[in-house]
C-alpha positions in Angstrom: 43.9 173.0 46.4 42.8 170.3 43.8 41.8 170.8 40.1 41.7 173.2 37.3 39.0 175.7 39.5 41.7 175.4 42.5 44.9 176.4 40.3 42.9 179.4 38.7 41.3 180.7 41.9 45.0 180.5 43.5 46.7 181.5 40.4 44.1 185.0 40.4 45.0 185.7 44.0 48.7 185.6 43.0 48.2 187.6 40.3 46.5 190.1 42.5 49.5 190.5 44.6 48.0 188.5 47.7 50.9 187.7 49.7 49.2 184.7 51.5 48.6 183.3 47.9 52.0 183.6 47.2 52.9 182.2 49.7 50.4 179.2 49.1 51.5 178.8 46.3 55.1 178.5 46.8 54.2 175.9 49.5 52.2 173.8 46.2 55.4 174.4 44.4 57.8 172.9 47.4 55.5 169.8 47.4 56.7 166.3 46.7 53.2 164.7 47.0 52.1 163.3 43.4 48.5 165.5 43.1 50.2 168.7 44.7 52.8 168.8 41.3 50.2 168.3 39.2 48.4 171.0 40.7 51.4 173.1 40.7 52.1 172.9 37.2 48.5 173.8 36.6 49.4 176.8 38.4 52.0 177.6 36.5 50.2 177.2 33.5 47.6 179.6 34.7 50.2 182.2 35.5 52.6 182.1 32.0 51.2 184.9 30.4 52.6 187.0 33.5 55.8 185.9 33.6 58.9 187.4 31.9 59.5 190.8 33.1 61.2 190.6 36.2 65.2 191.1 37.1 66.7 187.6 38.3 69.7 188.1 40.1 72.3 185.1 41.7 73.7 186.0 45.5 75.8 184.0 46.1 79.7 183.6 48.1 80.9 181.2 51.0 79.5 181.3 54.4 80.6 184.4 56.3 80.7 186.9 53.1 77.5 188.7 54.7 75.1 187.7 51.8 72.3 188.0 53.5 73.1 191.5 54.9 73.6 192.1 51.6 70.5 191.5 50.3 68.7 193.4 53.2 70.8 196.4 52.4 70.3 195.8 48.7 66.3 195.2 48.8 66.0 198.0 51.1 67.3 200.6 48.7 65.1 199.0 45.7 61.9 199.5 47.7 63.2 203.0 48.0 63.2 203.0 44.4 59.6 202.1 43.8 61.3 198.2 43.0 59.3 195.3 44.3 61.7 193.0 46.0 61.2 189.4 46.6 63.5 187.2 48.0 64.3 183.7 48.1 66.5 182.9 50.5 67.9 179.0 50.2 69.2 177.6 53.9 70.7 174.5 54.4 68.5 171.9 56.1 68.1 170.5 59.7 69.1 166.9 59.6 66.5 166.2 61.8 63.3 168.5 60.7 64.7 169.2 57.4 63.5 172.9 58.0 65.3 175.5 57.2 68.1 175.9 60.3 69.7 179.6 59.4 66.3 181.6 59.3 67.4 184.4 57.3 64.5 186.6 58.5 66.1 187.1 61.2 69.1 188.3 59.1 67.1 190.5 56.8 65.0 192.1 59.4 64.0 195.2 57.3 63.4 193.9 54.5 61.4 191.3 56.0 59.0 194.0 57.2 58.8 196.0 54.4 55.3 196.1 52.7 57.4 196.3 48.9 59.4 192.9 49.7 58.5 189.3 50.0 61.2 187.7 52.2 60.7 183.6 52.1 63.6 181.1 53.4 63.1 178.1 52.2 64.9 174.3 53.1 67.9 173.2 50.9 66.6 169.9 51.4 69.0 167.1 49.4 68.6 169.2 46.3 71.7 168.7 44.0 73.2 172.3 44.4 72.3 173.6 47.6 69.1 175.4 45.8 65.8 174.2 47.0 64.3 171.6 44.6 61.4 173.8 43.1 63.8 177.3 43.6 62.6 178.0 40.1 58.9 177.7 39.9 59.2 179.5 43.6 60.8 182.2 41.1 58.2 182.5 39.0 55.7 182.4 41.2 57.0 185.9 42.6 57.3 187.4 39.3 53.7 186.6 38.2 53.1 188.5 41.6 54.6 191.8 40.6 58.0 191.4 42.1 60.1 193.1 39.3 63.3 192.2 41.5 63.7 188.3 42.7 67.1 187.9 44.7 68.1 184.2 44.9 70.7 183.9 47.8 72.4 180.0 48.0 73.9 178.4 50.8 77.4 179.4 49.1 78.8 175.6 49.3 79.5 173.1 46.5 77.3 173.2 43.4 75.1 175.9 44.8 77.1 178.6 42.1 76.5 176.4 39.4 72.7 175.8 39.8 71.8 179.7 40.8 73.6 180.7 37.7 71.4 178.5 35.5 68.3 180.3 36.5 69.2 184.3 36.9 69.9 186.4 34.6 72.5 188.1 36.6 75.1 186.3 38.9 76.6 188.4 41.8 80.1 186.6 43.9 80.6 188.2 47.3 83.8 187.9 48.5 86.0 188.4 51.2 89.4 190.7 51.4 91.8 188.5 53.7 89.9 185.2 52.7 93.4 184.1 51.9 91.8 183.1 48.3 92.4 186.4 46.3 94.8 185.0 44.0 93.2 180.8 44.3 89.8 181.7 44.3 90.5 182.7 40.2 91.2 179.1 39.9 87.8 177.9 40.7 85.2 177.4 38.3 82.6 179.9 40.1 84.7 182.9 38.9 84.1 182.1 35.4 80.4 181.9 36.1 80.4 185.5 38.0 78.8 188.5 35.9 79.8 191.0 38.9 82.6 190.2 41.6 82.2 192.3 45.2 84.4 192.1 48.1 82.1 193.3 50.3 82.3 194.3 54.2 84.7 197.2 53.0 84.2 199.0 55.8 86.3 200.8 58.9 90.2 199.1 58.8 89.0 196.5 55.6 88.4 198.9 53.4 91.7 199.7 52.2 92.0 195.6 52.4 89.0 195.0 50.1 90.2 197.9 47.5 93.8 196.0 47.5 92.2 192.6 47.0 89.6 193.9 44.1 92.7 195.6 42.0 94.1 191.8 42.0 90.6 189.8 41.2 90.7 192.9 38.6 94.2 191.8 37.3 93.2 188.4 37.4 90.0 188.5 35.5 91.8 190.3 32.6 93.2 186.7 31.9 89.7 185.1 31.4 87.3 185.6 28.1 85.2 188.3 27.6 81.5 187.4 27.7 80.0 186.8 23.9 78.5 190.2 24.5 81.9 191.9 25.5 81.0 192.3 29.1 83.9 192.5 31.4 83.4 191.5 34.8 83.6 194.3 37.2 85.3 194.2 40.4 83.6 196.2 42.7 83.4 196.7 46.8 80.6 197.3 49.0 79.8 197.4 52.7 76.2 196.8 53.5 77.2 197.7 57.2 77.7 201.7 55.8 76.1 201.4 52.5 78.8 202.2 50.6 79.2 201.0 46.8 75.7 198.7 47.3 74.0 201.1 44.7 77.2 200.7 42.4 76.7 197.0 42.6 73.1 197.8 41.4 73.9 200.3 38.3 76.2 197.1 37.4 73.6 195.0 37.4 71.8 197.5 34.9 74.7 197.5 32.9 75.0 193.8 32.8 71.4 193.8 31.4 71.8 196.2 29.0 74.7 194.9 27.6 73.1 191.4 27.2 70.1 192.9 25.7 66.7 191.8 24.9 67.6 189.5 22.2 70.5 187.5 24.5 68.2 188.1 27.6 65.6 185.8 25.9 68.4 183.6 24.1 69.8 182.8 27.8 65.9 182.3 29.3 65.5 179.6 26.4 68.6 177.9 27.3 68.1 177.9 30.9 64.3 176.2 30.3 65.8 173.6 28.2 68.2 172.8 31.0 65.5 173.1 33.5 63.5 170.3 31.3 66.6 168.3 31.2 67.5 168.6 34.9 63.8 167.5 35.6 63.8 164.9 33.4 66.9 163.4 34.7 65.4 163.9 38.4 61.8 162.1 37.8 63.6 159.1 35.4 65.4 158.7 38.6 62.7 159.1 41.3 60.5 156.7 39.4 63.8 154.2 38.2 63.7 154.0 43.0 60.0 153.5 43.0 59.9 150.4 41.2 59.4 147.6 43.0 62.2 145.1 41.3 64.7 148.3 41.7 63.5 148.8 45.5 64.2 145.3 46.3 67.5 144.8 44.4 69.2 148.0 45.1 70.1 147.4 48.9 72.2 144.4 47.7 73.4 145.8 44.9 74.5 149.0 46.9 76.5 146.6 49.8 78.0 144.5 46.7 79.3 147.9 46.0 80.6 148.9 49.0 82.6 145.5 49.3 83.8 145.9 45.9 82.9 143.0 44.0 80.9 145.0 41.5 81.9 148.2 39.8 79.9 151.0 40.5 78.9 152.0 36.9 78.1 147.7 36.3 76.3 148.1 39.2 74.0 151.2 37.8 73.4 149.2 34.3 72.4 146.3 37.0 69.2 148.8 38.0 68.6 150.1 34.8 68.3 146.6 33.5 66.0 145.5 36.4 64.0 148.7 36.0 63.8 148.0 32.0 62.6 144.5 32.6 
């Protein structure tokens, strides 16, 4: 797809809920070739005035906390609700393909097949975060498709928390009950960011286990700030295995929205686009910083003069900068 005509014929078979289209689109999105970005943003240019409505909600919690189960449970009982579901579903990357390597299809088989959801996994990739480079635009591409639900799950590792909860507008922690983290996992920063905390898989013998561990998260949260909007972080349990508590954790997410309301829902969107333009900038300065040729010759040496240690590492970034300036 190339030009102005190509972005609106795409950007009208989006709108029209084509699911091939979509998925096109995201593809265009995904791209790192120079013309495909143009045409991308052309596309999202096209599709602005559809854009807005939809829920964004964060999955997120370590490997093993059944996220994607979750989600299929979850999505499941939206479509039941007349909710159209999509779901972007961030995996970490093969070394070697750099394709996705978990295939959470295969993990949310029913949702994948149901005609009200849009199931698509895509590559981590080297994305600062663990969510895929173009996660956002993917975003919107789904809501100008008239998905009124879009479920970001992240690989659960390392920054992932912090970059899912700069583009939702509702951040859900799974956790474990015998993680051995009840009382340690307050001390980490993703706690803070969490709107709704669920020990899920409280189900058979862990049940009692999950309702022991939520009292102390409960306990533990009294000790942070309220949200600006007074919201208090619920602790709730779920088992998508049964069922049980996964339409709590939905009613919570209402709540969360309705407490924010409209004004602080479009207060938060406007923040999040102007860290979106920052985070961008940063990443093209830097992508085009590597693509000059000074910089591409220079930064080799520079980078073993580094490792040897006879130049500081922040000397040896001015050292680019300056080459890249010349």
């Amino acid at each position: 797809m190339t030009g102005a005509s190509g972005a609106a014929q795409l950007a009208e078979g989006i709108a029209a809920g084509d699911r091939r289209a979509l998925a096109r689109g995201i593809t265009l999105v995904e791209s790192t070739r120079a013309a495909d970005q143009t045409a991308a943003q052309e596309l999202l240019q096209q599709l602005a005035p559809r854009l807005g409505a939809a829920r964004r909600i964060g999955i997120t919690g370590a490997p093993g906390a059944g996220k994607s189960t979750f989600i299929d449970t979850l999505g499941c009982l939206l479509t039941s609700r007349d909710h159209r579901v999509a779901v972007l579903a961030v995996d970490p990357s093969s070394a070697l393909s750099g394709g996705s390597i978990l295939g959470d299809k295969t993990r949310m088989e029913r949702l994948a097949r149901d005609p009200h959801a849009f199931v698509r996994p895509s590559p981590g990739g080297s994305a600062h975060g663990g969510v895929a480079r173009r996660t956002r635009e993917a975003a919107l591409l789904c809501e100008a498709a008239g998905f009124d639900v879009v479920l970001i799950e992240t690989i659960g590792v390392g920054q992932s928390e912090l970059a899912v909860a700069g583009m939702v507008d509702t951040f859900v922690l799974l956790l474990l009950a015998g993680g051995g983290d009840e009382l340690q996992g307050i001390k980490r920063g993703v706690m803070e960011l969490a709107d709704i905390v669920v020990l899920h898989k409280a189900d058979g013998d862990a049940a009692t286990r999950a309702a022991a561990a939520a009292a102390e998260y409960r306990r533990a949260l009294e000790l942070l700030p309220s949200a600006t909007s007074g919201w208090r972080v619920p602790v709730l349990t779920a088992s998508a295995h049964s069922g049980a508590g996964v339409a709590e954790v939905f009613d919570a997410v209402e709540a969360h929205r309705a407490a924010r309301g409209a004004e602080g829902l479009t207060e938060l969107r406007r923040r999040q686009a102007e860290q979106w333009f920052d985070d961008t900038l940063h990443e093209l300065l830097l992508e085009r910083a590597l693509r000059d040729p000074a910089v591409a010759a220079a930064l080799d040496g520079i980078r073993e003069q580094v490792r040897l240690g006879s130049i500081q590492p922040t000397a040896a970034a001015l050292a680019v900068l300056a080459l890249h300036g010349r």
